[in-house]
Backbone as XML, in Angstrom:
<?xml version="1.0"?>
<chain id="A" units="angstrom">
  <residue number="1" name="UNK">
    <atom name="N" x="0.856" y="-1.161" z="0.000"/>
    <atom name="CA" x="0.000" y="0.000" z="0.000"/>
    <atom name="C" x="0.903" y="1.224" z="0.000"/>
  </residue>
  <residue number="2" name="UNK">
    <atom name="N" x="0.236" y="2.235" z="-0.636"/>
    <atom name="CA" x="1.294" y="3.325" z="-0.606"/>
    <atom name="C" x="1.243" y="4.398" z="0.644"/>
  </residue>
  <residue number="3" name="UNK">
    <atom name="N" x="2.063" y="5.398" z="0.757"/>
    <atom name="CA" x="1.826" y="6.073" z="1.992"/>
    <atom name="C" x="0.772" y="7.216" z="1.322"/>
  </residue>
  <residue number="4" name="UNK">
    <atom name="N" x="0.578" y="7.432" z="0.180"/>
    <atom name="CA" x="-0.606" y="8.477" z="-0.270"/>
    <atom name="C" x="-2.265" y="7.103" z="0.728"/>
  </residue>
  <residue number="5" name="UNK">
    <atom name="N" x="-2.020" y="6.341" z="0.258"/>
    <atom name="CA" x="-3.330" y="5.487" z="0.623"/>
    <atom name="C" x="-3.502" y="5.542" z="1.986"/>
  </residue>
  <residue number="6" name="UNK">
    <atom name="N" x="-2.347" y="5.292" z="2.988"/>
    <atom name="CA" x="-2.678" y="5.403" z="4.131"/>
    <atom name="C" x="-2.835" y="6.004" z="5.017"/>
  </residue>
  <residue number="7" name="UNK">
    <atom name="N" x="-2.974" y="7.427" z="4.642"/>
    <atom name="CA" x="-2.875" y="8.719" z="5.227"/>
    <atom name="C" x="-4.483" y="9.045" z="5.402"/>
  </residue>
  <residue number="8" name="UNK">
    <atom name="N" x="-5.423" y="9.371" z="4.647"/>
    <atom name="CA" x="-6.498" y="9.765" z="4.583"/>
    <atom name="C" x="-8.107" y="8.542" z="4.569"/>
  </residue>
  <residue number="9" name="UNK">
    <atom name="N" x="-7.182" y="7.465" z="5.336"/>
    <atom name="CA" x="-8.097" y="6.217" z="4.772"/>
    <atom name="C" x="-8.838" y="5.918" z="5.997"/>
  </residue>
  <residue number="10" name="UNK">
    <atom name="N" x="-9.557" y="6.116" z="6.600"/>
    <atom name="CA" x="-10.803" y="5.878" z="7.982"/>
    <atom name="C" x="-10.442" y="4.389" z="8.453"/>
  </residue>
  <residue number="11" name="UNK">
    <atom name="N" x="-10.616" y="3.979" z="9.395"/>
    <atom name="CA" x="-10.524" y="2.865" z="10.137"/>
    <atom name="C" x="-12.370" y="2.518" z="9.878"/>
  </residue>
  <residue number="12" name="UNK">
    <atom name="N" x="-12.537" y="0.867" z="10.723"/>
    <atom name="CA" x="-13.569" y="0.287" z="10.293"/>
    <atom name="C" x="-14.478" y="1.037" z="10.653"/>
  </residue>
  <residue number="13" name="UNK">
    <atom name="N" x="-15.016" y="1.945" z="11.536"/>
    <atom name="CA" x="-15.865" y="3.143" z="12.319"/>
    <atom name="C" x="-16.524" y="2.371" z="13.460"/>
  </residue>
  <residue number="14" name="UNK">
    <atom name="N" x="-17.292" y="2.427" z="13.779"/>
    <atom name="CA" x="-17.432" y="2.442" z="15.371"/>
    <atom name="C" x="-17.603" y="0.677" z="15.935"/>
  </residue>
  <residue number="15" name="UNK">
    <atom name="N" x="-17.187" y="0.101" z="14.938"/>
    <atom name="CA" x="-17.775" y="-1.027" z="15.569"/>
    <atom name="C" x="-18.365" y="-2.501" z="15.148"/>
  </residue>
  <residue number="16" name="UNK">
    <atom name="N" x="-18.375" y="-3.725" z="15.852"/>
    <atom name="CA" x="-19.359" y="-4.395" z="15.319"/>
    <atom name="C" x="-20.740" y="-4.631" z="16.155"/>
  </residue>
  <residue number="17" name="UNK">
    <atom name="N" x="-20.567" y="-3.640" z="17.272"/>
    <atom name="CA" x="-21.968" y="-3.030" z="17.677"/>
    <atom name="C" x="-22.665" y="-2.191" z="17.488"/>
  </residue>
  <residue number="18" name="UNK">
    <atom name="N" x="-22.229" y="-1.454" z="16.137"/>
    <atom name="CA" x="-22.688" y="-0.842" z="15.410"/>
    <atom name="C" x="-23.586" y="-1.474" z="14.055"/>
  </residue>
  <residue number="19" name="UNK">
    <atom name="N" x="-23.176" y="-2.741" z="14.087"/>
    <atom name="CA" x="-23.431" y="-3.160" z="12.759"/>
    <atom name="C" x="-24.581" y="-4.027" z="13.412"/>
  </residue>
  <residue number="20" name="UNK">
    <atom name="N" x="-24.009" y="-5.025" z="14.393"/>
    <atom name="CA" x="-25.010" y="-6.012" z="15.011"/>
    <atom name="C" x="-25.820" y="-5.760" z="16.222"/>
  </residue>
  <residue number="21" name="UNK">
    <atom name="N" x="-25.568" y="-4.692" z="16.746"/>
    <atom name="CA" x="-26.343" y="-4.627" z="17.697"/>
    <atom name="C" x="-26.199" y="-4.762" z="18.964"/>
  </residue>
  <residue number="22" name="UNK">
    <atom name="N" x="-27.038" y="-4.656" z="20.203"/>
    <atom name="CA" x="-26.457" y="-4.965" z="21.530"/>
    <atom name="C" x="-27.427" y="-6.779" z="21.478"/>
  </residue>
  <residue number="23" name="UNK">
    <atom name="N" x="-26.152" y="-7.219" z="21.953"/>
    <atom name="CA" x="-26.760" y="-8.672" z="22.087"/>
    <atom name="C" x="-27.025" y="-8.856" z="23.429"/>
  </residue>
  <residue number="24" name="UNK">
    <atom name="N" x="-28.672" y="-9.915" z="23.171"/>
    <atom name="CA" x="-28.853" y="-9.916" z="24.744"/>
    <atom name="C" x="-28.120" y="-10.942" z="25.015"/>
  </residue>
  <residue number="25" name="UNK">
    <atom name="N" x="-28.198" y="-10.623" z="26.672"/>
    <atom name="CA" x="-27.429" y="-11.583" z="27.573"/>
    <atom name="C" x="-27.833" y="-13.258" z="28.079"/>
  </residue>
  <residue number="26" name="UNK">
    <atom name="N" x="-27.981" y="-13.976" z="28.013"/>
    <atom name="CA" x="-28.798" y="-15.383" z="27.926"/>
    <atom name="C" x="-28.322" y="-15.609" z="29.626"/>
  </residue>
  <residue number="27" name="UNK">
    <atom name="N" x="-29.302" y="-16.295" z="30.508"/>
    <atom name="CA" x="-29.187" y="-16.544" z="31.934"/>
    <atom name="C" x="-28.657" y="-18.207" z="31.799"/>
  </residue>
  <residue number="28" name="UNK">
    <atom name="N" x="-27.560" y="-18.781" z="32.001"/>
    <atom name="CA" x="-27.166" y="-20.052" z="31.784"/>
    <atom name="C" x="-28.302" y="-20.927" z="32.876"/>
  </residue>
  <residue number="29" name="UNK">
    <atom name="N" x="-28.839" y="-21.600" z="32.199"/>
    <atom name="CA" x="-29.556" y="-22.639" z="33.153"/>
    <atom name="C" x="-29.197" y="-24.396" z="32.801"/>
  </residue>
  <residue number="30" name="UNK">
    <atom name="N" x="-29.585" y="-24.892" z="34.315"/>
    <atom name="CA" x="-29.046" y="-26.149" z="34.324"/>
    <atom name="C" x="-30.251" y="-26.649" z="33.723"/>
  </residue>
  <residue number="31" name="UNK">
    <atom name="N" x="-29.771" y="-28.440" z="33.777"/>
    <atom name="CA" x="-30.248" y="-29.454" z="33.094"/>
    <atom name="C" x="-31.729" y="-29.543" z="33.186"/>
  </residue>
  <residue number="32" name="UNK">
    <atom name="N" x="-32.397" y="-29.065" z="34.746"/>
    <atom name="CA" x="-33.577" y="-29.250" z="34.889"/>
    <atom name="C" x="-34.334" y="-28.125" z="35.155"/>
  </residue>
  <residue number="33" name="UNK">
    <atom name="N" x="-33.623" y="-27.256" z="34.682"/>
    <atom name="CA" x="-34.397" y="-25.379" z="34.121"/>
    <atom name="C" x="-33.727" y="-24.246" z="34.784"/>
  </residue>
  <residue number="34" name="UNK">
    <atom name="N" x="-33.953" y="-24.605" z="36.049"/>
    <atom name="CA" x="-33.581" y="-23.420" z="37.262"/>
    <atom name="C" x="-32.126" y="-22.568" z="36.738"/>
  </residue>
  <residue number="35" name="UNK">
    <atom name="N" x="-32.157" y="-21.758" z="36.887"/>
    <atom name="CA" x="-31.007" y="-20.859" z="36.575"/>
    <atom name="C" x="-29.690" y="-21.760" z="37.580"/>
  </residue>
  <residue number="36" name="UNK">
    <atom name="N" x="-28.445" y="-21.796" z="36.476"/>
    <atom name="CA" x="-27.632" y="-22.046" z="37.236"/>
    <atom name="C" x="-26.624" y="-21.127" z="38.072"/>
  </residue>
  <residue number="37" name="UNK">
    <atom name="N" x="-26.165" y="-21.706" z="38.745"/>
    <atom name="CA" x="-25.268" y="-21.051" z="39.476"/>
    <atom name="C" x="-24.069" y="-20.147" z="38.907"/>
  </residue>
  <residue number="38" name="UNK">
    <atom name="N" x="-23.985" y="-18.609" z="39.066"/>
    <atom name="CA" x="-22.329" y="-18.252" z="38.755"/>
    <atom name="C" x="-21.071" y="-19.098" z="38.726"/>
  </residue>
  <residue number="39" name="UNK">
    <atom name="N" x="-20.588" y="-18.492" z="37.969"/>
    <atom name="CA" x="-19.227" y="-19.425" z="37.713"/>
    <atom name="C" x="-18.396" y="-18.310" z="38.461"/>
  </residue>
  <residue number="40" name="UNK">
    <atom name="N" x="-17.471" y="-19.155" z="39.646"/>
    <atom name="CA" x="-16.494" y="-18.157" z="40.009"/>
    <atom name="C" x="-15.060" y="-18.363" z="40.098"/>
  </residue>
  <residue number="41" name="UNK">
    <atom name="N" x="-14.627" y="-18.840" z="38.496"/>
    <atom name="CA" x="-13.827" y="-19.344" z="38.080"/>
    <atom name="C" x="-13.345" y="-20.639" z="37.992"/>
  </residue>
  <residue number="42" name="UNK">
    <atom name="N" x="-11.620" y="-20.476" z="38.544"/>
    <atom name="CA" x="-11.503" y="-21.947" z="38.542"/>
    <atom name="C" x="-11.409" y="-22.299" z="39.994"/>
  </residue>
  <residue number="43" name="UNK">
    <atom name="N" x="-12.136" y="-24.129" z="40.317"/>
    <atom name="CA" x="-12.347" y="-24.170" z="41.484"/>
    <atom name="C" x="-11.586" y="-25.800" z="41.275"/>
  </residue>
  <residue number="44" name="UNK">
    <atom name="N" x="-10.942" y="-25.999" z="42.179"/>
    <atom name="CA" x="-10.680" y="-27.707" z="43.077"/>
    <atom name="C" x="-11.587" y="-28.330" z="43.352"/>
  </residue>
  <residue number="45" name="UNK">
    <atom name="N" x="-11.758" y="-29.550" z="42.522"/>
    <atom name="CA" x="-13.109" y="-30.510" z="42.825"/>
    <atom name="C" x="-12.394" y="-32.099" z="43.243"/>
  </residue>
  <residue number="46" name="UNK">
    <atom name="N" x="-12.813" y="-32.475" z="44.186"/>
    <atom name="CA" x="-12.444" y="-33.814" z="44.370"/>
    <atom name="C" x="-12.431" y="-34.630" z="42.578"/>
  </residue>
  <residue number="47" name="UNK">
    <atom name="N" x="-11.726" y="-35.460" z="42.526"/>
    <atom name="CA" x="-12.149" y="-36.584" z="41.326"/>
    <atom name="C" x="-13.508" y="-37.706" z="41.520"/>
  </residue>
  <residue number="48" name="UNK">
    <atom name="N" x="-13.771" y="-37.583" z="42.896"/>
    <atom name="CA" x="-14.624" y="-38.641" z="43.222"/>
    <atom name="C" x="-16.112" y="-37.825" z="42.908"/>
  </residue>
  <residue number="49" name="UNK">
    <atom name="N" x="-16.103" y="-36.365" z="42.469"/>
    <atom name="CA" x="-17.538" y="-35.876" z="42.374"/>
    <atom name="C" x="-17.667" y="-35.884" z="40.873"/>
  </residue>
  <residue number="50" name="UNK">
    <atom name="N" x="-16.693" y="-36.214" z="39.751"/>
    <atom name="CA" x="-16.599" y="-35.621" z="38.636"/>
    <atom name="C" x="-17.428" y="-38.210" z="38.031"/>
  </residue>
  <residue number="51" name="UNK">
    <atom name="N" x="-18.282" y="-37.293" z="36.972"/>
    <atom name="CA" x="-19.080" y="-38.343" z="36.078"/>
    <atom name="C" x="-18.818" y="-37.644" z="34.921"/>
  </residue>
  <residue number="52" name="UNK">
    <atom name="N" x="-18.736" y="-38.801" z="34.016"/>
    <atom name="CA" x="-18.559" y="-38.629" z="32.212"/>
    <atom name="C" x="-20.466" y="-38.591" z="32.237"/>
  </residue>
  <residue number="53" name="UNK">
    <atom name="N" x="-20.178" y="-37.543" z="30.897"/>
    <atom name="CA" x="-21.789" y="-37.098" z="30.272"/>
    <atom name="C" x="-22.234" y="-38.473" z="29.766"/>
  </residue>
  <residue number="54" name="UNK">
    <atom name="N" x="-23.115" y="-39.397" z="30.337"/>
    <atom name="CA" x="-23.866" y="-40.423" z="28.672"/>
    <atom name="C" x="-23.777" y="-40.299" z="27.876"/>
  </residue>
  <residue number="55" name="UNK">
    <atom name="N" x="-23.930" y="-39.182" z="27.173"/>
    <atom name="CA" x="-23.954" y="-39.169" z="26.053"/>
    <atom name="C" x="-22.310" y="-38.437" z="25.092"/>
  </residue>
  <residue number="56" name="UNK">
    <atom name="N" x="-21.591" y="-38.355" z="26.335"/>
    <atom name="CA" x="-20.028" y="-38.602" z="25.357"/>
    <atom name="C" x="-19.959" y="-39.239" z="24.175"/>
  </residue>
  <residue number="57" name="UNK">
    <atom name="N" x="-19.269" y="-39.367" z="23.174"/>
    <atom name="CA" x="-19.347" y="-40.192" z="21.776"/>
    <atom name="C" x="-17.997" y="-40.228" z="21.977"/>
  </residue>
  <residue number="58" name="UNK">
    <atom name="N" x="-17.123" y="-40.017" z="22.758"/>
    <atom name="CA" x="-15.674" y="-40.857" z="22.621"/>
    <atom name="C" x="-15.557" y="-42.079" z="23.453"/>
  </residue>
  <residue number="59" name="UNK">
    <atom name="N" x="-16.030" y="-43.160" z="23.855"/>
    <atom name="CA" x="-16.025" y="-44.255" z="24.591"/>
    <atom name="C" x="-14.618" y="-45.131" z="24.565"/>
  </residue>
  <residue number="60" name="UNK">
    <atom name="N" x="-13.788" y="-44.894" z="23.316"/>
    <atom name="CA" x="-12.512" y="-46.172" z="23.386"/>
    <atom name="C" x="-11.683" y="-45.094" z="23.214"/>
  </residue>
  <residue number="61" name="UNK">
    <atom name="N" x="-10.247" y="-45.468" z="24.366"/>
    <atom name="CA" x="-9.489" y="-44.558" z="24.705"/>
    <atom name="C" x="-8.091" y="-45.304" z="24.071"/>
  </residue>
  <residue number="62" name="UNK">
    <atom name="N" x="-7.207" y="-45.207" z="23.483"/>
    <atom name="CA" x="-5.716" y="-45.556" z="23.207"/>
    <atom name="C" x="-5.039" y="-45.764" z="24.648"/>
  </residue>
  <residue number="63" name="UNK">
    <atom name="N" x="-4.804" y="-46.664" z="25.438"/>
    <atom name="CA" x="-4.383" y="-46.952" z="26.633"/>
    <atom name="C" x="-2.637" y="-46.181" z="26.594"/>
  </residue>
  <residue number="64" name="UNK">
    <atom name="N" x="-1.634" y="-46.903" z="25.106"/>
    <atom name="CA" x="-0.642" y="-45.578" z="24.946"/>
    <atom name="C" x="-0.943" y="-44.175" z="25.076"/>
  </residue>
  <residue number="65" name="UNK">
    <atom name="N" x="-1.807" y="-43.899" z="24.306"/>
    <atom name="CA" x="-2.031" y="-42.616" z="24.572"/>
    <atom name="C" x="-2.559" y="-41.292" z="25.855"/>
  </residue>
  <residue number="66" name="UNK">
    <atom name="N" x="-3.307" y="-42.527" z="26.431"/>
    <atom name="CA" x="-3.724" y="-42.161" z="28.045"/>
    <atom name="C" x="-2.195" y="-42.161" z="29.293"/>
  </residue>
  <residue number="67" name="UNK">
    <atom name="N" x="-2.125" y="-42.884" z="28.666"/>
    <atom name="CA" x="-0.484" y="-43.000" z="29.896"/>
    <atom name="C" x="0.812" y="-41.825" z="29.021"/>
  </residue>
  <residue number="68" name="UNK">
    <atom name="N" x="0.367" y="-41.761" z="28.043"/>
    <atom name="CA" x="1.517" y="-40.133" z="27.888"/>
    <atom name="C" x="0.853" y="-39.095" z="28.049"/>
  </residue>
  <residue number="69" name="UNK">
    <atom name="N" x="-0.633" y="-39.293" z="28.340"/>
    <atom name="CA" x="-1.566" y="-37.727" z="28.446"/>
    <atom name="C" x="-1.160" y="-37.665" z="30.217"/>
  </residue>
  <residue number="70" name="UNK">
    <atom name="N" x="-0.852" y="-38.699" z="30.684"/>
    <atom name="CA" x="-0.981" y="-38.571" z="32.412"/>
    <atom name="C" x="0.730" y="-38.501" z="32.846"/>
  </residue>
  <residue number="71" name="UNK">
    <atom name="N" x="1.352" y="-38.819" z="32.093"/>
    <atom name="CA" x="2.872" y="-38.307" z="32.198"/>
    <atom name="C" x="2.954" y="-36.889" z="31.533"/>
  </residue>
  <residue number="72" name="UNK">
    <atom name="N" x="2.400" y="-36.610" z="30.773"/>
    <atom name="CA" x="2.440" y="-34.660" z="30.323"/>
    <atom name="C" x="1.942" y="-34.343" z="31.837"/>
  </residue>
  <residue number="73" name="UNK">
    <atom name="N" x="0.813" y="-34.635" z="32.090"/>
    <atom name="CA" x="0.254" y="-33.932" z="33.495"/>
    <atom name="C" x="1.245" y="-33.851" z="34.663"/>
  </residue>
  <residue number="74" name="UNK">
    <atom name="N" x="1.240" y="-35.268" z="34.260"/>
    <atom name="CA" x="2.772" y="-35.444" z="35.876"/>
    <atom name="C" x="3.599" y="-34.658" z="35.678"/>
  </residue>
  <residue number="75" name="UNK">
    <atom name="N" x="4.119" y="-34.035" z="34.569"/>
    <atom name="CA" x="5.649" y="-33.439" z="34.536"/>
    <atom name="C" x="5.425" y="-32.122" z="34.436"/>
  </residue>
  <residue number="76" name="UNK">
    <atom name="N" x="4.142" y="-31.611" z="33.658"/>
    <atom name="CA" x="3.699" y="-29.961" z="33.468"/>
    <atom name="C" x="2.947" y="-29.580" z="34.217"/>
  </residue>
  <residue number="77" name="UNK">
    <atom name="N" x="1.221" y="-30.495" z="34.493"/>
    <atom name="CA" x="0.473" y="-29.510" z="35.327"/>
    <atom name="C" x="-0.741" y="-29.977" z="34.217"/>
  </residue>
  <residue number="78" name="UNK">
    <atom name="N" x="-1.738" y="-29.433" z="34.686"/>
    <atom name="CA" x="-2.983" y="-29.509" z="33.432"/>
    <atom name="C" x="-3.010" y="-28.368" z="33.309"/>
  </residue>
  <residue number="79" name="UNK">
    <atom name="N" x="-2.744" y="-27.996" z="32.156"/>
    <atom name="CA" x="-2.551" y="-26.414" z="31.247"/>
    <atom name="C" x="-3.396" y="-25.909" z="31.129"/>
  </residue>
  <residue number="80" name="UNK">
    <atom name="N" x="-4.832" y="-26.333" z="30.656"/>
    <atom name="CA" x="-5.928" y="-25.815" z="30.111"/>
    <atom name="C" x="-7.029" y="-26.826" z="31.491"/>
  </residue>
  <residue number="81" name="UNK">
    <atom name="N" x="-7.742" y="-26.075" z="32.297"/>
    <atom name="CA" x="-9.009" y="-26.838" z="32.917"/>
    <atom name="C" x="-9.886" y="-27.432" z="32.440"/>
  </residue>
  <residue number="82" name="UNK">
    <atom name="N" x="-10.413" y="-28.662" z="32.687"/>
    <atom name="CA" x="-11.498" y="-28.880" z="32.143"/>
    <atom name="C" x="-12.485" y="-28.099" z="32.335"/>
  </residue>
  <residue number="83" name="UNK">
    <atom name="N" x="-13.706" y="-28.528" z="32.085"/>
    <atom name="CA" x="-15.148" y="-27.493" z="32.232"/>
    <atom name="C" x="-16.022" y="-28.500" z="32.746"/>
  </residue>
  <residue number="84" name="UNK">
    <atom name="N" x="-16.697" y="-28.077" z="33.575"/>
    <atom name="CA" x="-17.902" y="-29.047" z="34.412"/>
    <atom name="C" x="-19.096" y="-28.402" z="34.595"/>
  </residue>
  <residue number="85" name="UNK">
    <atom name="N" x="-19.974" y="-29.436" z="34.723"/>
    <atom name="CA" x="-21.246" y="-28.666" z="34.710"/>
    <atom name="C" x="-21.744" y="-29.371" z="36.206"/>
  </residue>
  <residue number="86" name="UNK">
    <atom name="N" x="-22.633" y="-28.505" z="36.986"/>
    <atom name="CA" x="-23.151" y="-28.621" z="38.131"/>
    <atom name="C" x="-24.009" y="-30.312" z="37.482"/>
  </residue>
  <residue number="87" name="UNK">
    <atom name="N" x="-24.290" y="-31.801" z="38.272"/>
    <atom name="CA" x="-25.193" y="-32.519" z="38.119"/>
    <atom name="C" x="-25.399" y="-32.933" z="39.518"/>
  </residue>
  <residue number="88" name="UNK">
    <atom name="N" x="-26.677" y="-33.061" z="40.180"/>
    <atom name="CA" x="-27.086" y="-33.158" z="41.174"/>
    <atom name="C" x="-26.311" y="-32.789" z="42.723"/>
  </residue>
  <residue number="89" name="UNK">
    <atom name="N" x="-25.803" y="-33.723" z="43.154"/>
    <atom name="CA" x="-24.617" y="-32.950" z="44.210"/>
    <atom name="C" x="-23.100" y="-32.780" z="43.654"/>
  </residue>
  <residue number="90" name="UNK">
    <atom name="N" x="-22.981" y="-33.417" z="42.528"/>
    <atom name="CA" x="-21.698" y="-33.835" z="41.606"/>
    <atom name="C" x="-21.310" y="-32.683" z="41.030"/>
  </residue>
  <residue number="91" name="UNK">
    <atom name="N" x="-20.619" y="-33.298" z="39.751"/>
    <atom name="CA" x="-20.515" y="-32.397" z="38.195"/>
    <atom name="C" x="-20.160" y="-33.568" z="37.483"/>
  </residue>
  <residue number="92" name="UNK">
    <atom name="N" x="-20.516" y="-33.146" z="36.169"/>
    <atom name="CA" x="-20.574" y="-33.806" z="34.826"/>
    <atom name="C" x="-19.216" y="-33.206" z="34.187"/>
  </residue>
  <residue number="93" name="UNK">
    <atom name="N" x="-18.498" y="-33.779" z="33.835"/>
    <atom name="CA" x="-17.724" y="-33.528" z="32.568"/>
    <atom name="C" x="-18.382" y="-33.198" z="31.156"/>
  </residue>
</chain>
């Protein structure tokens, strides 16, 4: 681009809330309606409260591959948290 072009050339203008609008805000609710609970970040959950969803579609795991996913953990940390969802006194994966 030349410097004549980039001198007098406007930026995108105000926005893409200008274009789309104010989006409403959606109230996250659990499985059986009631509004769920705030998220107040990341929290420490026992392993003994955490259940796989039924309806997961990954069921067969590479047993190699599980034992180098749990040696990355052992040696780094879990990098990225999982995400859980409130299920009865538990959470769901």
């Amino acid at each position: 681009m030349s410097e004549g072009n980039k001198r007098g050339r406007p930026g995108l203008g105000r926005g893409l809330n200008a274009l789309l609008g104010e989006m409403a805000r959606e109230t996250p609710v659990s499985a059986d309606g009631a509004p769920a609970p705030q998220s107040s970040g990341v929290r420490m959950l026992p392993v003994s409260s955490l259940s796989p969803h039924p309806d997961q579609p990954r069921r067969h795991f590479d047993e190699a591959m599980l034992d180098e996913l749990a040696a990355s953990i052992a040696s780094r940390g879990l990098i990225q948290p999982i995400v859980v969802r409130p299920h009865g006194h538990d959470y769901q994966i």
